[in-house]
C-alpha positions in Angstrom: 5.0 24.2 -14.1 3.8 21.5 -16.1 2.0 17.7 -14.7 4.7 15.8 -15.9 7.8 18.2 -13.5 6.3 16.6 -10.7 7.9 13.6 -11.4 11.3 13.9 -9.9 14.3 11.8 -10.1 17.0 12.0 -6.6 19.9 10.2 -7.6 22.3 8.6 -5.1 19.2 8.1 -2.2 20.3 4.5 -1.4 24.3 4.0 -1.2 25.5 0.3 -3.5 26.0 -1.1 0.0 22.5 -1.0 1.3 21.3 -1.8 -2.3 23.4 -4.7 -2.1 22.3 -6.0 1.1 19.2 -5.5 -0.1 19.0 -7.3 -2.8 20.8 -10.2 -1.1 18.6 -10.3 1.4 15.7 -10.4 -0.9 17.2 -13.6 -2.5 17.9 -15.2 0.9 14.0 -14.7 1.9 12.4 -16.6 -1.0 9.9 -18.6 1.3 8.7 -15.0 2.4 8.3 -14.1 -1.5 5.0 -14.1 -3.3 4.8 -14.3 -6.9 2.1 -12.0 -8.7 0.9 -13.2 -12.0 -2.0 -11.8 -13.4 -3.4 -9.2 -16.3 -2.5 -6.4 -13.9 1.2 -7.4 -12.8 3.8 -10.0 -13.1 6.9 -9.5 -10.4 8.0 -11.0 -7.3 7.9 -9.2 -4.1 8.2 -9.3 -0.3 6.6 -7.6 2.5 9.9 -5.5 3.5 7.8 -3.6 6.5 6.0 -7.0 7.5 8.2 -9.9 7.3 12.4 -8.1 7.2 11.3 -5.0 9.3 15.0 -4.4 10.3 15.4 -3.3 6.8 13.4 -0.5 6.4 15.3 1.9 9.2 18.1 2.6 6.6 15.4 3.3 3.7 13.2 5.6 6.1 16.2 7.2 7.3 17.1 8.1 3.1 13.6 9.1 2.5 12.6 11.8 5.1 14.9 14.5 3.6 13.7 13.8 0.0 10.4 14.3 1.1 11.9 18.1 1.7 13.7 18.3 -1.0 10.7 17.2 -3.4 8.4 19.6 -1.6 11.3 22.5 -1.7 12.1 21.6 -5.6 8.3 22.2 -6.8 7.9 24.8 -4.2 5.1 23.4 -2.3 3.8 25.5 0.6 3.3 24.2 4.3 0.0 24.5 3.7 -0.2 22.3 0.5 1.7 19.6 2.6 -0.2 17.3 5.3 0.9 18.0 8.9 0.3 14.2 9.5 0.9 11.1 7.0 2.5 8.1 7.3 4.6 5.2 4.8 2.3 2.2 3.4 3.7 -1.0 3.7 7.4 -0.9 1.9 7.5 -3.8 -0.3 10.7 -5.0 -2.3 10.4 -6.2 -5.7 12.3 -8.7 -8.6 11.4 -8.6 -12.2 12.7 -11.2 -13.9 14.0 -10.6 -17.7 11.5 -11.1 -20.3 9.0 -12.1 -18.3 8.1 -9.4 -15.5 6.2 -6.2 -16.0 3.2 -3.9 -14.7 1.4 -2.6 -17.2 0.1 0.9 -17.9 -1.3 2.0 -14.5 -2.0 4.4 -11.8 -1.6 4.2 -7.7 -4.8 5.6 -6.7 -7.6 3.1 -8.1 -10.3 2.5 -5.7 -11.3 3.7 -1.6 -8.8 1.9 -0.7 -5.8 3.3 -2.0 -7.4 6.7 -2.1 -4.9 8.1 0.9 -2.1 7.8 -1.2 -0.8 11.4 -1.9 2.8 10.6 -3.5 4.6 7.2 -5.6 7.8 6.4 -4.0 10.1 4.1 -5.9 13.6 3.2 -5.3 15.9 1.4 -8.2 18.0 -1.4 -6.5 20.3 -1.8 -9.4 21.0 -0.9 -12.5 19.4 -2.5 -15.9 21.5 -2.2 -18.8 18.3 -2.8 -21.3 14.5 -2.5 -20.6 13.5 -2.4 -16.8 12.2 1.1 -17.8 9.8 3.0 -15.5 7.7 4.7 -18.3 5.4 7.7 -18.2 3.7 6.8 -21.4 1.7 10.7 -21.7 5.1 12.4 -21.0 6.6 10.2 -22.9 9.0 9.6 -20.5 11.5 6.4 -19.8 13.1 6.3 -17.1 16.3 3.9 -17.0 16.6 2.0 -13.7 19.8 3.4 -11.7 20.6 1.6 -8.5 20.0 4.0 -5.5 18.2 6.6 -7.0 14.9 7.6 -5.7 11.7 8.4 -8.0 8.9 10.3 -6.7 5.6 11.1 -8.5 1.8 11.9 -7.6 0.0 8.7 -7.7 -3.4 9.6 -9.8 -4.5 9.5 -13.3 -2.3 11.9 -15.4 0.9 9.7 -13.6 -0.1 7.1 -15.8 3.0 4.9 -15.9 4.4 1.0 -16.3 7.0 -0.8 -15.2 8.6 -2.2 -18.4 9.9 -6.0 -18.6 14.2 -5.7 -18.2 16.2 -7.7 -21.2 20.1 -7.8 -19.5 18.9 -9.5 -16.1 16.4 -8.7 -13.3 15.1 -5.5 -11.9 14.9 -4.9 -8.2 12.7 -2.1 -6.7 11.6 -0.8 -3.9 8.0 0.7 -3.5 5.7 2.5 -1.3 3.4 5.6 -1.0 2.9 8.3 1.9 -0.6 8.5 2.8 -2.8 11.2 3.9 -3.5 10.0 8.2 
């Protein structure tokens, strides 16, 4: 097995209906938005767990078995896999065409993100033109599809970037399981 199969694509994770409503109700929450703008980002996002809790049951409910499945797929013993972890803060995201991106990065960065044991990043919709999520040592692009599911190991050799979309905005979700 090589670094770069641990980063797995599950298609189909989110139906277009919840993506939908999640979008939509992104949009309809603006005054709950925060804009990030700085060397290390530039997106929109909102607080899903924190400020449209509601929202999250359907997106934990689709995650749980791909958890299995990712830790079936790279054959990953039970004891390789924590007994106890838990979901960081899910946060929904916009990235507005030809403006938005997050440069080359990694998840795990300082003590503080440290717990973080696995990326977990849900497309919203689907971007005809840039919007890639790109593994730039794999050389890997990823094209966002709306519903699928990408999971990945959140240290150094994961170095990736979300890419700025051309044919409209991106939406994604993110979070990360943590170590408890």
């Amino acid at each position: 097995m090589e670094l770069a199969d641990l980063v797995r694509i599950y298609p189909a994770v989110l139906s277009p209906a919840t993506c939908r409503s999640l979008i939509e109700g992104f949009e309809h929450r603006n005054h709950l938005q925060h804009r990030i703008d700085d060397d290390d980002c530039r997106v929109t996002k909102l607080n899903l767990s924190h400020d449209w809790p509601e929202a999250q049951l359907d997106i934990l409910d689709a995650l749980i078995p791909q958890f299995e499945a990712y830790s079936s797929d790279l054959a990953i013993g039970p004891h390789q896999w924590p007994d106890d972890l838990t979901l960081e803060n899910i946060w929904i995201s916009r990235y507005n065409p030809h403006v938005d991106e997050c440069p080359e990065h990694v998840d795990v960065v300082d003590h503080g993100t440290a717990r973080r044991f696995l990326s977990i990043l849900i497309w919203l919709n689907d971007v005809r033109d840039g919007g890639e999520t790109d593994f730039p040592l794999w050389r890997q692009a990823l094209r966002p599809s709306a519903g699928s599911l990408l999971l990945f190991p959140p240290m150094w050799p994961w170095l990736h970037a979300g890419r700025t979309p051309r044919s409209g905005p991106k939406y994604v979700l993110t979070t990360f399981l943590h170590y408890c």
